[in-house]
N, CA and C atoms as a LAMMPS dump frame, in Angstrom:
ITEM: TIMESTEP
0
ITEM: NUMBER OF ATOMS
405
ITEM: BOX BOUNDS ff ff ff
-5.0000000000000000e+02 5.0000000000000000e+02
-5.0000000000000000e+02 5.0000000000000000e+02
-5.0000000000000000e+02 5.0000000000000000e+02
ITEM: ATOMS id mol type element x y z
1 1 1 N 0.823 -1.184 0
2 1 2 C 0 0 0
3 1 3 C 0.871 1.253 0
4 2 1 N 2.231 1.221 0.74
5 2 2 C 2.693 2.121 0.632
6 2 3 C 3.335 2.641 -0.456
7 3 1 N 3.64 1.493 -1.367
8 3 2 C 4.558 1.725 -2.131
9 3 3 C 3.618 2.169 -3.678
10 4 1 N 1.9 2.065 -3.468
11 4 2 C 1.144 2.103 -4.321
12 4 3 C 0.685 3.885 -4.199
13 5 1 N 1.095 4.154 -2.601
14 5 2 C 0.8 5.547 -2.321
15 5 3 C 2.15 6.609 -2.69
16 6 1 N 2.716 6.197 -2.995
17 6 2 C 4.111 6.811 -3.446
18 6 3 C 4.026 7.395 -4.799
19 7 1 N 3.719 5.892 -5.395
20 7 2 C 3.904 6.087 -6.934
21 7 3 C 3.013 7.039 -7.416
22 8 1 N 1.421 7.018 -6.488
23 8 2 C 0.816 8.034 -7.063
24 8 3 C 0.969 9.264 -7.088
25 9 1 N 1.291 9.659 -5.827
26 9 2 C 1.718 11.192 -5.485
27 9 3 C 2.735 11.536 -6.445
28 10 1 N 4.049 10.221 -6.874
29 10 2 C 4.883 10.873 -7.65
30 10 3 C 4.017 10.942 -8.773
31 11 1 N 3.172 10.338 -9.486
32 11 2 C 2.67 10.337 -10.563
33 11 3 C 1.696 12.121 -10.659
34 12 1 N 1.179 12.136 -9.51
35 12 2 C 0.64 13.4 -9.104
36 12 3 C 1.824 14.877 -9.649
37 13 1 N 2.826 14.299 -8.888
38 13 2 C 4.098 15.593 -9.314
39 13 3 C 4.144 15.96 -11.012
40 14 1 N 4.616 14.015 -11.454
41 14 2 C 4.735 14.673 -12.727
42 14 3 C 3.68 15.109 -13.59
43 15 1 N 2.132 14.938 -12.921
44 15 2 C 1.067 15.751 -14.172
45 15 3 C 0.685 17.127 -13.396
46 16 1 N 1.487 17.57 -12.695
47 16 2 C 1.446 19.563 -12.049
48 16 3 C 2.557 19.451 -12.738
49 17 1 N 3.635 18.961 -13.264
50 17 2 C 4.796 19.58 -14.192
51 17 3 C 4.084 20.121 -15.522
52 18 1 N 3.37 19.501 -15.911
53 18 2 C 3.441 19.128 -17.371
54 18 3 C 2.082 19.949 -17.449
55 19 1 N 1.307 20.422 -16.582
56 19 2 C -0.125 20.512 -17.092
57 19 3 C -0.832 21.173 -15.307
58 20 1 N -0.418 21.749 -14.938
59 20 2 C -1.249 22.372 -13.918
60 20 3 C -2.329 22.209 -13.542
61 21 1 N -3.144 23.153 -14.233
62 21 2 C -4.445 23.504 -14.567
63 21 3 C -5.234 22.471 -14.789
64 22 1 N -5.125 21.482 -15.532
65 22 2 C -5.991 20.106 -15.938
66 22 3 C -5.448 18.755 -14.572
67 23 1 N -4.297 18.968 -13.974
68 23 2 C -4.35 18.262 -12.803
69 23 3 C -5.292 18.572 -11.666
70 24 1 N -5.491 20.165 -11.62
71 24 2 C -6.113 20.663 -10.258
72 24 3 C -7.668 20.48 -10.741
73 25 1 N -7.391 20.561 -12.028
74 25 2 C -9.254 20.245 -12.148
75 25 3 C -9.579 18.663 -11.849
76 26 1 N -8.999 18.028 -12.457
77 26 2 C -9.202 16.568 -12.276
78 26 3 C -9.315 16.112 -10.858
79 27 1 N -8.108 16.92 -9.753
80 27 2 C -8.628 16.484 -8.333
81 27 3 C -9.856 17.218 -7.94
82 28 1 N -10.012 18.292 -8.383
83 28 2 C -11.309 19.226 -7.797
84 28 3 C -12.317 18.02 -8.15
85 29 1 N -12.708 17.79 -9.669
86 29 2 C -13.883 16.919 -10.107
87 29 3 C -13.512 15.365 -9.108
88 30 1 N -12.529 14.998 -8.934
89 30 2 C -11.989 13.616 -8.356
90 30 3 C -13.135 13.644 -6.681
91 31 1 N -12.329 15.201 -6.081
92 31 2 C -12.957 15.634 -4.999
93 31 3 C -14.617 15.324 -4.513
94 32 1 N -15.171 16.014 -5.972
95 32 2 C -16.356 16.396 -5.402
96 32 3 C -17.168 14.908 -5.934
97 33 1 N -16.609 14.209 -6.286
98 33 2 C -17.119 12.564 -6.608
99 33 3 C -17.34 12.16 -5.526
100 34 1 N -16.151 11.589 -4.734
101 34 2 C -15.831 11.45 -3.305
102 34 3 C -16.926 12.083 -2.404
103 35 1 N -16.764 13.244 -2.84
104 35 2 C -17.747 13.757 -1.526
105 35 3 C -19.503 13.873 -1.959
106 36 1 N -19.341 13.228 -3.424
107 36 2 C -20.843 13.244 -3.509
108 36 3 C -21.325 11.992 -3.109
109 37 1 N -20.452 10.786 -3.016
110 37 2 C -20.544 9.423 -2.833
111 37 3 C -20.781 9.134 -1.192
112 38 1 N -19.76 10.283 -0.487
113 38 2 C -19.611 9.665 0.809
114 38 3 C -21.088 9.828 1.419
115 39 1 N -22.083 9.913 1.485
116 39 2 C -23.062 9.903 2.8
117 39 3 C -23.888 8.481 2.176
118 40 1 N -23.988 8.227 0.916
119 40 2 C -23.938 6.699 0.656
120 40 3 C -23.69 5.334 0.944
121 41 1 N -21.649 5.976 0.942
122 41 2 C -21.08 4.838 1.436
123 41 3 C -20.736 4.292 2.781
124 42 1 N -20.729 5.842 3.499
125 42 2 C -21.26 5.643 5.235
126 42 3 C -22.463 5.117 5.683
127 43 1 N -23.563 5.239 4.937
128 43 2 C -24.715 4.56 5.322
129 43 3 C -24.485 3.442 5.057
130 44 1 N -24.187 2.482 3.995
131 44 2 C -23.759 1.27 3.088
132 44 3 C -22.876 0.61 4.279
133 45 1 N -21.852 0.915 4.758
134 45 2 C -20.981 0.478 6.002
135 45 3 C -21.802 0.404 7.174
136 46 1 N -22.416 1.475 7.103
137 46 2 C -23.139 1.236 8.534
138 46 3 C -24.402 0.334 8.787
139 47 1 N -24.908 0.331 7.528
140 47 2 C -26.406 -1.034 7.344
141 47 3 C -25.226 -2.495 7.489
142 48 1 N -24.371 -2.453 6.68
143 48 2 C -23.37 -3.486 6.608
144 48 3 C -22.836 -4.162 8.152
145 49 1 N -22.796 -3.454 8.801
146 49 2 C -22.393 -3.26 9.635
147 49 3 C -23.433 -4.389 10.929
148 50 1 N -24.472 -3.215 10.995
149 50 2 C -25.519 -3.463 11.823
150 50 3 C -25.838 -4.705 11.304
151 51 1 N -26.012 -5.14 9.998
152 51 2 C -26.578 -6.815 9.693
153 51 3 C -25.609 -7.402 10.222
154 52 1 N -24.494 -7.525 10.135
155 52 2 C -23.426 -8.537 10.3
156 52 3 C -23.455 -8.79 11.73
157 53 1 N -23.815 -7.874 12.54
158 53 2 C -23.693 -8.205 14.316
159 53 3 C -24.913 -8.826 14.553
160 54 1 N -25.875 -8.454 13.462
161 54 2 C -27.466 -9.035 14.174
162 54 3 C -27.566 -10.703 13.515
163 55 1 N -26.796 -10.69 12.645
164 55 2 C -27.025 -12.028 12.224
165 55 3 C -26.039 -13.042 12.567
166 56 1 N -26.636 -14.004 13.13
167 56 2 C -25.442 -14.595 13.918
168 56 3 C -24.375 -15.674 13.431
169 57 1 N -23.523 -16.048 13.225
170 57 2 C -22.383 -16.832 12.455
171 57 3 C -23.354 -17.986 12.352
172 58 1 N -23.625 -18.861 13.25
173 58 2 C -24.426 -20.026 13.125
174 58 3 C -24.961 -19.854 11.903
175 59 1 N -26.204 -19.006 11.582
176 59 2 C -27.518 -18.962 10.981
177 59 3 C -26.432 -18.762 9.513
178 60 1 N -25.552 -17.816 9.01
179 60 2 C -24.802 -17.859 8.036
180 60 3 C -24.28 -19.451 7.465
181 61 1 N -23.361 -19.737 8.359
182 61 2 C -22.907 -21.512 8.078
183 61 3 C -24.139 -22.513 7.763
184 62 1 N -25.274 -21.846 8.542
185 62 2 C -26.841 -23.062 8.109
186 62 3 C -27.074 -22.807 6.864
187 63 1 N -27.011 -22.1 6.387
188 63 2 C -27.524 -20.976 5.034
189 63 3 C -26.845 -21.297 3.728
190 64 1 N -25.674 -20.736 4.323
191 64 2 C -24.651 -20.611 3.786
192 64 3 C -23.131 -20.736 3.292
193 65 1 N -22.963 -22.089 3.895
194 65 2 C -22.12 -22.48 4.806
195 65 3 C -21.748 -23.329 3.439
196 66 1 N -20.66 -24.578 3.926
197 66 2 C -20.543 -25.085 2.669
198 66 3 C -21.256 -26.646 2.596
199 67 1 N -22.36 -26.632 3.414
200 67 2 C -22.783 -27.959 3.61
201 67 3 C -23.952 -27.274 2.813
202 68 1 N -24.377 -26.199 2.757
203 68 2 C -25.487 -25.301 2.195
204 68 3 C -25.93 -26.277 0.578
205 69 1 N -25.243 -26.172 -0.038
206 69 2 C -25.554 -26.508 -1.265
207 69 3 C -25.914 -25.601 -2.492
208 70 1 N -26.797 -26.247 -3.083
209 70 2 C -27.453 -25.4 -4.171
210 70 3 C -28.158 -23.871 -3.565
211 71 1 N -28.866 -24.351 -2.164
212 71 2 C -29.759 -22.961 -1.572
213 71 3 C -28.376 -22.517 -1.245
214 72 1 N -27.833 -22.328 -0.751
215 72 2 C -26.718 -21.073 -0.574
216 72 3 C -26.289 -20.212 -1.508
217 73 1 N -26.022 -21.025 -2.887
218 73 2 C -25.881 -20.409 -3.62
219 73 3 C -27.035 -19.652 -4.361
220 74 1 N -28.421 -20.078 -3.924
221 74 2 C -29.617 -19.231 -4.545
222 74 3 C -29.833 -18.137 -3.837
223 75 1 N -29.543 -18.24 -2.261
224 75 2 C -29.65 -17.403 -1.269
225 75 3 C -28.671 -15.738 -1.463
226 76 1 N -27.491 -16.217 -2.33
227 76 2 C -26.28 -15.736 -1.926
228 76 3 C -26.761 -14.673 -3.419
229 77 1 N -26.825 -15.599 -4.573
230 77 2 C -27.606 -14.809 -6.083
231 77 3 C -28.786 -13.86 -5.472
232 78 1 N -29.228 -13.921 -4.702
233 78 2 C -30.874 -13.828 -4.59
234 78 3 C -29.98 -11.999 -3.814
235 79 1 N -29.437 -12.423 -2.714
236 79 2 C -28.787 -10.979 -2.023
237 79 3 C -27.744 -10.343 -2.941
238 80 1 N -27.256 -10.892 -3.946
239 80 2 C -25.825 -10.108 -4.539
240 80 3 C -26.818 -9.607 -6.021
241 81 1 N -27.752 -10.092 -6.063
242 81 2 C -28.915 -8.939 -7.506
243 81 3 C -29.014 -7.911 -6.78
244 82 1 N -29.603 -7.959 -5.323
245 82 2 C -30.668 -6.75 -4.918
246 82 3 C -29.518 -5.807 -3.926
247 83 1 N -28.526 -5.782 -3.995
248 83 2 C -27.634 -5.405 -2.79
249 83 3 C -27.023 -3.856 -3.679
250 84 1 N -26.68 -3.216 -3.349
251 84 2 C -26.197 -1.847 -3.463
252 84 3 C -24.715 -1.962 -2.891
253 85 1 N -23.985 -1.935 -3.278
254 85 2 C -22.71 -2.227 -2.541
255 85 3 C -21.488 -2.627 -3.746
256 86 1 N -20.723 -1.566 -3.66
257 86 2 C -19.502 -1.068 -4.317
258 86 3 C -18.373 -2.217 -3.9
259 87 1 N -17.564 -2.29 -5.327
260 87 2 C -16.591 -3.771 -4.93
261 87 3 C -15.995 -3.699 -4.118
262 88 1 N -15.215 -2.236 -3.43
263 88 2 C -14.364 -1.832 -2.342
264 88 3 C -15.095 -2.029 -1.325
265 89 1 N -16.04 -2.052 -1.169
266 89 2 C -16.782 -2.574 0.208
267 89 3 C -17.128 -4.037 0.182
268 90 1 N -17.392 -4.904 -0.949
269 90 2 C -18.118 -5.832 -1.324
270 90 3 C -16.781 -6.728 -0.796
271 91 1 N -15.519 -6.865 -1.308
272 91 2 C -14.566 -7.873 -1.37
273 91 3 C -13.9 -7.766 0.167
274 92 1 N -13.578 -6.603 1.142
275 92 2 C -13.991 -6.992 2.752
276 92 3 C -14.717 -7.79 3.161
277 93 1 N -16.187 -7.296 2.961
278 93 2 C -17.15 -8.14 3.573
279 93 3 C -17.178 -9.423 3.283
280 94 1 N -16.648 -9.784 1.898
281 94 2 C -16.383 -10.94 1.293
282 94 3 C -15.381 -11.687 2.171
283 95 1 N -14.515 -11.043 2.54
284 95 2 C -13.535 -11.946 3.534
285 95 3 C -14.137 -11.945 4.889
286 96 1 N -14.966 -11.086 5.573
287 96 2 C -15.705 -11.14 6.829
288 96 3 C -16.548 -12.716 6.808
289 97 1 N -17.419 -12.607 5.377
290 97 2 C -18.177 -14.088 5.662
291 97 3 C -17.557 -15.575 5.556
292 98 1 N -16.34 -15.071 4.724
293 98 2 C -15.788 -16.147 4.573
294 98 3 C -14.715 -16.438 6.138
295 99 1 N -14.501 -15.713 7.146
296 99 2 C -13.866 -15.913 8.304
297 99 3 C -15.456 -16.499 9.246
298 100 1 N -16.389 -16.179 9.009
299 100 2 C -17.592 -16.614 9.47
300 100 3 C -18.248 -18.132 9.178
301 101 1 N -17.238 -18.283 8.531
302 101 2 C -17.419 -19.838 7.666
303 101 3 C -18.489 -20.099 6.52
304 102 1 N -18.798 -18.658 5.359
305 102 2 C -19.698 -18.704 3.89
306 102 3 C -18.137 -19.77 3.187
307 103 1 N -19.193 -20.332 2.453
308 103 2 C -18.423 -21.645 1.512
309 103 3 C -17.832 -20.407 0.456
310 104 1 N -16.738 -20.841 -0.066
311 104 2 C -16.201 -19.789 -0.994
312 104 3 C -17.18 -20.155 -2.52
313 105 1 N -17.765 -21.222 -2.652
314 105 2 C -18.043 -21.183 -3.587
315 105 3 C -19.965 -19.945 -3.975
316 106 1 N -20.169 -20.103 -2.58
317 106 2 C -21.09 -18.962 -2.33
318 106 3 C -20.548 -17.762 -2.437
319 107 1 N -19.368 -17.335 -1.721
320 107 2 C -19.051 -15.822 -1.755
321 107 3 C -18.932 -15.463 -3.1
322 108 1 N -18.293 -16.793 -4.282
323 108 2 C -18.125 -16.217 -5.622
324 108 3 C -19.632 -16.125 -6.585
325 109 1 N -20.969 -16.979 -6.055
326 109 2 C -21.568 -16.415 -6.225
327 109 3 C -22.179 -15.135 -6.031
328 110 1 N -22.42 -14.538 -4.908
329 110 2 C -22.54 -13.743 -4.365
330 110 3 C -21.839 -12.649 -5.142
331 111 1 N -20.518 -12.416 -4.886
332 111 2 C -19.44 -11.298 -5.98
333 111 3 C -19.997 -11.414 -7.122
334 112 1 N -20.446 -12.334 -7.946
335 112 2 C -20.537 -12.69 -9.328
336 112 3 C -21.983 -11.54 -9.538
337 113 1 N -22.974 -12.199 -8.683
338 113 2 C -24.352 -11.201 -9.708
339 113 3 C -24.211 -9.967 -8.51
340 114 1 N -23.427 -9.527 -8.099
341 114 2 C -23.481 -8.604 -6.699
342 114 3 C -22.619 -7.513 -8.032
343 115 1 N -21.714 -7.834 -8.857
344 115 2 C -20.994 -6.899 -9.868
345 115 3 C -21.542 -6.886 -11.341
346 116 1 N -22.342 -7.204 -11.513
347 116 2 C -23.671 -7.554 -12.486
348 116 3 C -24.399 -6.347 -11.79
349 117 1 N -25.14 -5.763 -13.239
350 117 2 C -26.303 -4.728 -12.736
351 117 3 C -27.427 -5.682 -12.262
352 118 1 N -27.47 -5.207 -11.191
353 118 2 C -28.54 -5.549 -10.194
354 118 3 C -30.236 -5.398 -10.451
355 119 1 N -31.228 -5.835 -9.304
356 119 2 C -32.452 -5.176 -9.936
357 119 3 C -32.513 -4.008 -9.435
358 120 1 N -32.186 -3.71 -8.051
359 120 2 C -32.132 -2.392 -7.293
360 120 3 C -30.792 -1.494 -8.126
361 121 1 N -29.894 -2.06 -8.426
362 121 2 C -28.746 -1.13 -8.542
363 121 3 C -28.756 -0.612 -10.269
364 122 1 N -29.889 -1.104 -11.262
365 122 2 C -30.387 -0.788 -12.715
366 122 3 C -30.324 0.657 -12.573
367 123 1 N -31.517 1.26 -12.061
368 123 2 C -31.054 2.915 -12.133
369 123 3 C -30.233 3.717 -11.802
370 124 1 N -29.555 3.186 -10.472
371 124 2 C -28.017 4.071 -10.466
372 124 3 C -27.132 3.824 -11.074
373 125 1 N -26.783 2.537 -12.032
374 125 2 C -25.882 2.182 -12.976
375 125 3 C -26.405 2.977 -14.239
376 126 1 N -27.757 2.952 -14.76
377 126 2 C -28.246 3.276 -16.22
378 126 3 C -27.583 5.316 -15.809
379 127 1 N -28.029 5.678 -14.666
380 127 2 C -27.226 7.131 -14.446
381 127 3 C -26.171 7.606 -14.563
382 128 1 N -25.382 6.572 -13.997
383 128 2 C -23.852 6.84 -14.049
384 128 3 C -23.473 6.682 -15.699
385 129 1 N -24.095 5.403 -16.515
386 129 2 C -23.591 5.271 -17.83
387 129 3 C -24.083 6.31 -18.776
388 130 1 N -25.359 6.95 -18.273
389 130 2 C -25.571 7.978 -19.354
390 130 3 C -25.081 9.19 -18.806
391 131 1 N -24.013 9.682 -18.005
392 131 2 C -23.506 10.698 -17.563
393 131 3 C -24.412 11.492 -16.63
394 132 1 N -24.959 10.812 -15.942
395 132 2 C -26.274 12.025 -14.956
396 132 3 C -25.692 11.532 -13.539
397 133 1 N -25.213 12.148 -12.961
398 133 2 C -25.447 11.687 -11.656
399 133 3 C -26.333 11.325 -10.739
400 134 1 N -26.492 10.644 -10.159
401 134 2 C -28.053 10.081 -9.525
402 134 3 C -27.849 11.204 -8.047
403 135 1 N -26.947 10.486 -7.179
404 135 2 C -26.705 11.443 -5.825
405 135 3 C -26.509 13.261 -5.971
């Protein structure tokens, strides 16, 4: 990580050499992405959050577990269509269930139609692709 935070900043230096003006815009627009996203992705962590303590490891492994079978994996499709949740949040939590004991072959369902347009996540994807911002 560190060495990924380096390269950028240097990468940062050399486009204020070369081009000022179109660097500071790009972080301004970079900026206000970020900050149009964040009360989203704090809520998104924090629902995330609150399910994961209320639902108890047991009931996951019954479910979902790898004795689960076919329903785990319908269970797992069934939450990764309708779920709202960005891959940077998605592939954590992905390792949370899988320390909870979700069968990996569920979590890759799950990732699989969870990065697929969704049924809930259709209009904020069709927004973002036709350039409108939804938030």
């Amino acid at each position: 990580m560190l060495v990924l935070t380096i390269f950028t900043i240097g990468c940062l230096f050399v486009s204020l050499l070369f081009d000022p003006g179109k660097t500071l815009k790009g972080i301004k627009k970079g900026l206000n992405m970020f900050l149009n996203l964040l009360p989203a992705l704090l809520l998104m962590l924090a629902l995330i959050s609150i399910v994961l303590y209320l639902i108890p490891d047991k009931m996951l492994i019954k479910y979902m577990g790898e004795g689960s079978g076919v329903k785990g994996w319908l269970i797992a499709a069934s939450l990764g269509s309708v779920a709202l949740i960005p891959g940077f949040i998605a592939y954590p939590l992905c390792g949370i269930l899988i320390n909870s004991g979700v069968a990996y072959s569920t979590i890759a369902v799950f990732i699989t139609t969870l990065m697929m347009v969704g049924i809930l996540t259709l209009p904020l994807n069709q927004g973002f692709l036709d350039g409108k911002q939804v938030f």
